[in-house]
One Martini backbone bead per residue (centre of mass of N, CA, C, O) as a GRO file, in nm:
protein
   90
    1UNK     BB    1   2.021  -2.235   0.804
    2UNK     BB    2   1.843  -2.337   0.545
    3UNK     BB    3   1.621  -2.185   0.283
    4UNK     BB    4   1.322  -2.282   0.153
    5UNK     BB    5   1.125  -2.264  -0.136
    6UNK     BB    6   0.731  -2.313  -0.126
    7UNK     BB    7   0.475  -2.364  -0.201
    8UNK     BB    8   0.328  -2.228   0.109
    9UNK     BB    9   0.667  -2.230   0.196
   10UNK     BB   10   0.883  -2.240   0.409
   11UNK     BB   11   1.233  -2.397   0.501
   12UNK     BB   12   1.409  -2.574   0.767
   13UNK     BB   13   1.701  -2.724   0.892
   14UNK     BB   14   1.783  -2.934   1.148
   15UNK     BB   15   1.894  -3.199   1.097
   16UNK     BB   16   1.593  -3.403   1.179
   17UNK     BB   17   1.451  -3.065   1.171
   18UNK     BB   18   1.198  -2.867   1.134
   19UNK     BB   19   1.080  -2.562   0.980
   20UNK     BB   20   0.801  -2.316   0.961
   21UNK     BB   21   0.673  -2.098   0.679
   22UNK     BB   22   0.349  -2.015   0.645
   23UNK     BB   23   0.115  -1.949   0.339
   24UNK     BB   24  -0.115  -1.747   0.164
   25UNK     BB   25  -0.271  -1.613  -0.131
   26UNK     BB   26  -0.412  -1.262  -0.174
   27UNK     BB   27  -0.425  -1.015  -0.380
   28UNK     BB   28  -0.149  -0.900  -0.348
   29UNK     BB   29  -0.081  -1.096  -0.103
   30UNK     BB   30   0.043  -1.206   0.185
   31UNK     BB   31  -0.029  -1.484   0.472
   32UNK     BB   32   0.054  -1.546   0.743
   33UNK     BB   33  -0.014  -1.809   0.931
   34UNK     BB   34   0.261  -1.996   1.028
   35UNK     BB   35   0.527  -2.083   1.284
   36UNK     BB   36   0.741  -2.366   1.280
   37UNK     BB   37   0.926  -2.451   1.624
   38UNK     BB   38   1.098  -2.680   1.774
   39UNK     BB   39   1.128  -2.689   2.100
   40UNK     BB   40   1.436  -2.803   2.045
   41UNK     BB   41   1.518  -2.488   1.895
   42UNK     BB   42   1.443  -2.295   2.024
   43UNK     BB   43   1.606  -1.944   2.087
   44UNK     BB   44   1.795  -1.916   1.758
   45UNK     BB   45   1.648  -1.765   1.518
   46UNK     BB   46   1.485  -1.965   1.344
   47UNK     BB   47   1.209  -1.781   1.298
   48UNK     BB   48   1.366  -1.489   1.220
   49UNK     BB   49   1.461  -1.591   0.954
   50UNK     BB   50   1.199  -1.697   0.802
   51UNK     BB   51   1.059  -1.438   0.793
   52UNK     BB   52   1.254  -1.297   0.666
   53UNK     BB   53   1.288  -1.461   0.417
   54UNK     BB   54   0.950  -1.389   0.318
   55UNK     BB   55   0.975  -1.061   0.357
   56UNK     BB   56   1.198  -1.080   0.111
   57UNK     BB   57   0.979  -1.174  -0.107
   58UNK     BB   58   0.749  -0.984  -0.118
   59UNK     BB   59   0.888  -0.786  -0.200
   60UNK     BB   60   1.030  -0.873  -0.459
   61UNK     BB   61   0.672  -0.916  -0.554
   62UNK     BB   62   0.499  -0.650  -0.464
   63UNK     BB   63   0.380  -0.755  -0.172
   64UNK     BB   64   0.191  -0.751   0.074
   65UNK     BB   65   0.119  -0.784   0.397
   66UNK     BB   66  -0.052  -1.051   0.656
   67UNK     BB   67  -0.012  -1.130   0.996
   68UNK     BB   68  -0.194  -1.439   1.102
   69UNK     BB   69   0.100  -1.451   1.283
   70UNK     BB   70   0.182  -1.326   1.575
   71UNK     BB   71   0.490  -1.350   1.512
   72UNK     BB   72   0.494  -1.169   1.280
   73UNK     BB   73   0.405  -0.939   1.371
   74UNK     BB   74   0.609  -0.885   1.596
   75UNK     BB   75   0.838  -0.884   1.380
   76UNK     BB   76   0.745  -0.613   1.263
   77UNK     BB   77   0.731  -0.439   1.488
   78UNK     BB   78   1.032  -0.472   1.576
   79UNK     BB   79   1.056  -0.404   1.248
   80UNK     BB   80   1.015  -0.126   1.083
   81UNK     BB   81   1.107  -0.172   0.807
   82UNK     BB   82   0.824  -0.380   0.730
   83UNK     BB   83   0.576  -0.174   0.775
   84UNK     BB   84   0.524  -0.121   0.462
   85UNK     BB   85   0.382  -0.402   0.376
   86UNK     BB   86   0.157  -0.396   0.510
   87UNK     BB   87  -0.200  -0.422   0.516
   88UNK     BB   88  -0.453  -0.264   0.528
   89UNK     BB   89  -0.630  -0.499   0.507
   90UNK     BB   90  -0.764  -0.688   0.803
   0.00000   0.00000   0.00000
C-alpha cells in the first residue's frame, strides 16, 4: 500500500478500499484522531503502515503527538521508539 499525506489525513488504498489516518494540528503537536481499515482488509498491517507514517512526519516537523484513537496509543504503546513524541499535556 502506498501512502499519500494530505492535509489533516495520511490515505491509501488497496484495490478499490480505502484506508486512513486522520489528525488535526494543535500548537506545535498532532492530534491523531481516527485509524480507519474496511473490515476486509483488517489483519494485514495496514493501519500500523499509516500510523507508522504520520509518526515518522510528526517527527520530521519537530512535532509531539497526542493519540486521540486508541490503535494509535496502542501502537506507541507497542513501540517504544516513538514514545518520546507523545505530548506532555493529555
Amino acid at each position: 500500500m502506498e501512502i499519500e499525506h494530505r492535509p489533516g489525513r495520511f490515505e491509501g488504498r488497496v484495490g478499490d478500499q480505502g484506508c486512513e489516518l486522520e489528525y488535526r494540528l494543535e500548537a506545535g503537536r498532532v492530534v491523531f484522531t481516527h485509524t480507519g481499515v474496511p473490515p476486509a482488509l483488517r489483519g494485514r498491517g495496514l493501519a500500523a503502515k499509516l500510523v507508522e507514517a504520520g509518526l515518522r512526519w510528526a517527527q520530521q516537523q519537530g512535532l509531539s503527538v497526542l493519540p486521540a484513537c486508541s490503535y494509535v496509543a496502542r501502537h506507541i504503546e507497542r513501540h517504544p521508539e516513538w514514545q518520546p513524541l507523545l505530548s506532555k499535556a493529555r
